[in-house]
LUMRO-431346 format. One line per 4 residues: their letters; for each residue x, y, z of N, C-alpha, C. Coordinates in steps of 0.2 Angstrom, whole numbers, m for minus. Layout:
BEGIN
a> X/Y/Z/X/Y/Z/X/Y/Z; ...
***
This chain:
BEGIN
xxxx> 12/343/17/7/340/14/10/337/7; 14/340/2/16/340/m6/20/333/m1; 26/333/5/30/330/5/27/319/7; 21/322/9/17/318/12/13/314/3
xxxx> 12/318/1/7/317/m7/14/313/m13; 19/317/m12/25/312/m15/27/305/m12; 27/305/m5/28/299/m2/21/292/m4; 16/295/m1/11/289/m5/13/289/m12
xxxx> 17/295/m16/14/293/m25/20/288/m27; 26/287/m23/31/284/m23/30/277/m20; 26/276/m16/25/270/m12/19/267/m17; 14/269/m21/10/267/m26/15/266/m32
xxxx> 19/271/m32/23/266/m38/27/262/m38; 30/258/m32/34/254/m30/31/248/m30; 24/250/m28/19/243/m27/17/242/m35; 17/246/m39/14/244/m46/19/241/m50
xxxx> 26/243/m48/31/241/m51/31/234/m49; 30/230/m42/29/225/m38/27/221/m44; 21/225/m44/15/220/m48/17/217/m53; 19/222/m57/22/222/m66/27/217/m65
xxxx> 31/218/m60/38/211/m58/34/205/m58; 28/205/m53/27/199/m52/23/197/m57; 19/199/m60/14/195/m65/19/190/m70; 27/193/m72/29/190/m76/31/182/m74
xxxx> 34/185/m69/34/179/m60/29/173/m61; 24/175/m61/17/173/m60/16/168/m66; 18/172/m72/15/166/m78/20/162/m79; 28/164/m73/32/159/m77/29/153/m71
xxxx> 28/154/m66/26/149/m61/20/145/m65; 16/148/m69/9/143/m71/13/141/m77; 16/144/m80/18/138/m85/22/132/m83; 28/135/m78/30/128/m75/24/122/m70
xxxx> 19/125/m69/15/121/m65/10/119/m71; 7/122/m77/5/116/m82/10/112/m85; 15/114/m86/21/107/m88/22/103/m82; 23/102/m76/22/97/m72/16/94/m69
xxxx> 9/96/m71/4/94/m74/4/88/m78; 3/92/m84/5/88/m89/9/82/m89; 14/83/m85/21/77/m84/16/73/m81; 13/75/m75/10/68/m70/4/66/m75
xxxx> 1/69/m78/m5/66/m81/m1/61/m87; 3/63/m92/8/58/m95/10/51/m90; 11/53/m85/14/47/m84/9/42/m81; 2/46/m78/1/41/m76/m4/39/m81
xxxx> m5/42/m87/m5/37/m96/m2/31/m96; 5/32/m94/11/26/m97/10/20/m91; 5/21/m86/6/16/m81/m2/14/m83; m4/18/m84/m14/12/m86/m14/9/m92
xxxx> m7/12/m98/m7/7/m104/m4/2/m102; 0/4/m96/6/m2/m95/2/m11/m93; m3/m6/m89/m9/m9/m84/m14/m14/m88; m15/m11/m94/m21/m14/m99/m16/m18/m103
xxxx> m9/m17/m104/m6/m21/m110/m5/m27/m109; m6/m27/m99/m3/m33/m96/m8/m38/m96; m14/m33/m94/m20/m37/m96/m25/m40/m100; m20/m37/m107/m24/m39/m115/m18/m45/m117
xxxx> m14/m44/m113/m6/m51/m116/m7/m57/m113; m12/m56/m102/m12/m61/m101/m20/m66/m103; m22/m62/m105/m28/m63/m106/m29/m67/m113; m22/m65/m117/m23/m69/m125/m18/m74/m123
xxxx> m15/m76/m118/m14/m81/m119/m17/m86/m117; m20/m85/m111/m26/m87/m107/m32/m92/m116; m32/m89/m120/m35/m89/m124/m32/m92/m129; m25/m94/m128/m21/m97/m133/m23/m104/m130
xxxx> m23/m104/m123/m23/m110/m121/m29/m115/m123; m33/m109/m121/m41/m113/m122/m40/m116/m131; m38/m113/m134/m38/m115/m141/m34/m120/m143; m28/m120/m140/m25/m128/m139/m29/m131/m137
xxxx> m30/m133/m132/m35/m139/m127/m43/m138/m134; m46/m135/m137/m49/m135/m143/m47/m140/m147; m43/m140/m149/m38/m140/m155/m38/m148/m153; m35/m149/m147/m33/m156/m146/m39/m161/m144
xxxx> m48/m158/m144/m54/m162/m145/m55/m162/m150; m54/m157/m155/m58/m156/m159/m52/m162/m164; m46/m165/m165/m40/m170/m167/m45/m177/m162; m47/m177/m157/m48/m183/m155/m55/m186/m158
xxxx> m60/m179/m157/m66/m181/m161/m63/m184/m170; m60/m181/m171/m59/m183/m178/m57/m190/m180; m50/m193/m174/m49/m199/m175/m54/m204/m173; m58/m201/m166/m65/m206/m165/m71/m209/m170
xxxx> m72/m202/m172/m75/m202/m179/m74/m207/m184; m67/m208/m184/m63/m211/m192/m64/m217/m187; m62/m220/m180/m62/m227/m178/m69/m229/m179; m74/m225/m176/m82/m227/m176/m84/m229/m184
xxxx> m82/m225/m187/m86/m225/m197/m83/m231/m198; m78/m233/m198/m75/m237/m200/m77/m243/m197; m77/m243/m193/m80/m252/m186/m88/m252/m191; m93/m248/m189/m97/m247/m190/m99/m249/m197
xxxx> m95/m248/m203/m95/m253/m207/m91/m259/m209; m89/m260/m204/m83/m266/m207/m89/m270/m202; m91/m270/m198/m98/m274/m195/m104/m270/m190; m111/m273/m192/m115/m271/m187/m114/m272/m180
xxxx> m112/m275/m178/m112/m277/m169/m106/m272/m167; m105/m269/m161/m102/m268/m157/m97/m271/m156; m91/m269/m157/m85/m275/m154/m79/m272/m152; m72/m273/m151/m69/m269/m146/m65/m264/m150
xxxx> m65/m264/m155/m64/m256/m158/m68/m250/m157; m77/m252/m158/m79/m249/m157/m82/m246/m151; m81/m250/m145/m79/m247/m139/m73/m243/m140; m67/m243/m141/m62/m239/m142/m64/m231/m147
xxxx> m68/m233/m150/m70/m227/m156/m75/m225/m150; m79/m225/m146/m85/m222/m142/m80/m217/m137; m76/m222/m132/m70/m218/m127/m69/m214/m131; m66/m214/m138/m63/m206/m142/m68/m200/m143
xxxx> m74/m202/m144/m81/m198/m144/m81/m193/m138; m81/m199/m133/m82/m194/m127/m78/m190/m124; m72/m194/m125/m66/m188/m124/m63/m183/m126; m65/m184/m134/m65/m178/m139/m69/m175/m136
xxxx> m76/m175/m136/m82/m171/m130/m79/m166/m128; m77/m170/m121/m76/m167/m115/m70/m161/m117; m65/m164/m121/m59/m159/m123/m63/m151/m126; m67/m153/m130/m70/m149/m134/m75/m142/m129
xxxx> m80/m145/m124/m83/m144/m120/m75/m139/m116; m72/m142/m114/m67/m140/m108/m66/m133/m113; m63/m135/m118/m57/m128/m123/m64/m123/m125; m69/m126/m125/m76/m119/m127/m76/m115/m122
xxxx> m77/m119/m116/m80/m115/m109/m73/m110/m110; m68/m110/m109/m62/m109/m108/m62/m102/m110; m62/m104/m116/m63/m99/m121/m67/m93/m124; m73/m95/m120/m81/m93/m118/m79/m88/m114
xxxx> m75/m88/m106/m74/m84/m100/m69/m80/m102; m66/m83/m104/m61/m77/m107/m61/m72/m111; m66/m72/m116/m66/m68/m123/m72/m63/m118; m77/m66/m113/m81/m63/m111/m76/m56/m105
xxxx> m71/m60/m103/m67/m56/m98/m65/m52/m102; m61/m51/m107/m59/m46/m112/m63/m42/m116; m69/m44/m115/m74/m39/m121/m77/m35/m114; m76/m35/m108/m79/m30/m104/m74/m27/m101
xxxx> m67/m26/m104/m62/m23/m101/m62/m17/m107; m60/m11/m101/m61/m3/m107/m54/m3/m109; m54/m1/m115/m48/0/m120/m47/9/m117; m51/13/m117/m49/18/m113/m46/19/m107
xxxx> m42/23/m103/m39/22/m98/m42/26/m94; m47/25/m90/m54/29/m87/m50/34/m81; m45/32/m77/m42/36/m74/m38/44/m77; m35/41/m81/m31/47/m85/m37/50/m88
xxxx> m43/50/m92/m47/55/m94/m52/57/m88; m52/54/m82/m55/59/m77/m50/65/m74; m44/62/m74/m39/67/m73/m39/71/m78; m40/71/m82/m38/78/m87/m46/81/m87
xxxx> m50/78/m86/m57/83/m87/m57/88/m80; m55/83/m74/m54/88/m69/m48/93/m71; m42/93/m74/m39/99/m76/m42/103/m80; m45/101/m85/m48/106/m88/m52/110/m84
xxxx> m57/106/m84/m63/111/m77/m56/116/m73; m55/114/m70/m50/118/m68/m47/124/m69; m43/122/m76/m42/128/m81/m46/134/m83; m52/130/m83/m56/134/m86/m57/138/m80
xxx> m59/136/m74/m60/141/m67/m57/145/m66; m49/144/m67/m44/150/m65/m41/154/m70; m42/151/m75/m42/158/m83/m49/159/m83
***
C-alpha cells in the first residue's frame, strides 16, 4: 500500500512538474502567436493604404484633368467674350466676327459644361470613399473579441 501511495504521489508530481514546464511553453507560444497576428494584421494595413493611395492619386488626377479642360473653356469664354464686346460695339448688326465671337461662346460652353461634369463625378467618387481601412479594423476588433475570450 505505502509502495502503491508513493507511486501515484510520484506520478502526481511528474504531471505537476509537466504542467509548470509547459505553462512557460504555453505563454511563449501565445506570445509568438500575438506577434504573428499582429504581423498579418500590419500587413494587411500596408496593402489597404497601398489600395486607397492608389485610389486617391488616381482619382486626383482624374481631377487634374477635369480642371485643365475647365481651364481651357473658361480661356475660350473669355476670348469670345472679348470678340463678342468688341463687334458688338464697333456695330449693331451682326457680321462675320461676330459669328466668330458666338462659335467662341458656345464652345467655351461646352468646354466649361464638359470640365464641370468631369469634375462633378469625380469629387462625388472620392468624397464616398472611406479614408479608413474598413478591413483591417474589422480584423482587429474580431482579435480583440478574441483576446478578450481566451484571457
Amino acid at each position: 500500500m505505502a509502495a502503491t501511495k508513493r507511486s501515484l504521489l510520484s506520478v502526481q508530481q511528474a504531471a505537476a512538474d509537466h504542467d509548470v514546464d509547459g505553462l512557460p511553453t504555453l505563454f511563449s507560444r501565445l506570445g509568438e502567436d500575438v506577434v504573428r497576428l499582429f504581423d498579418s494584421q500590419l500587413a494587411l494595413f500596408k496593402v489597404e493604404i497601398r489600395e486607397e493611395a492608389s485610389s486617391f492619386a488616381r482619382g486626383a488626377a482624374m481631377l487634374g484633368v477635369g480642371a485643365v479642360v475647365g481651364m481651357i473653356g473658361f480661356a475660350l469664354l473669355n476670348v469670345a467674350l472679348a470678340f463678342g464686346v468688341s463687334t458688338l460695339f464697333a456695330q449693331a448688326q451682326f457680321s462675320q466676327p461676330a459669328s466668330y465671337a458666338l462659335g467662341f461662346v458656345l464652345t467655351g460652353i461646352f468646354y466649361l459644361l464638359v470640365g464641370g461634369l468631369v469634375m462633378l463625378v469625380v469629387k462625388n467618387k472620392l468624397s464616398n470613399q472611406q479614408v479608413v481601412p474598413r478591413r483591417t479594423v474589422e480584423e482587429l476588433r474580431k482579435d480583440k473579441e478574441w483576446l478578450k475570450n481566451e484571457l
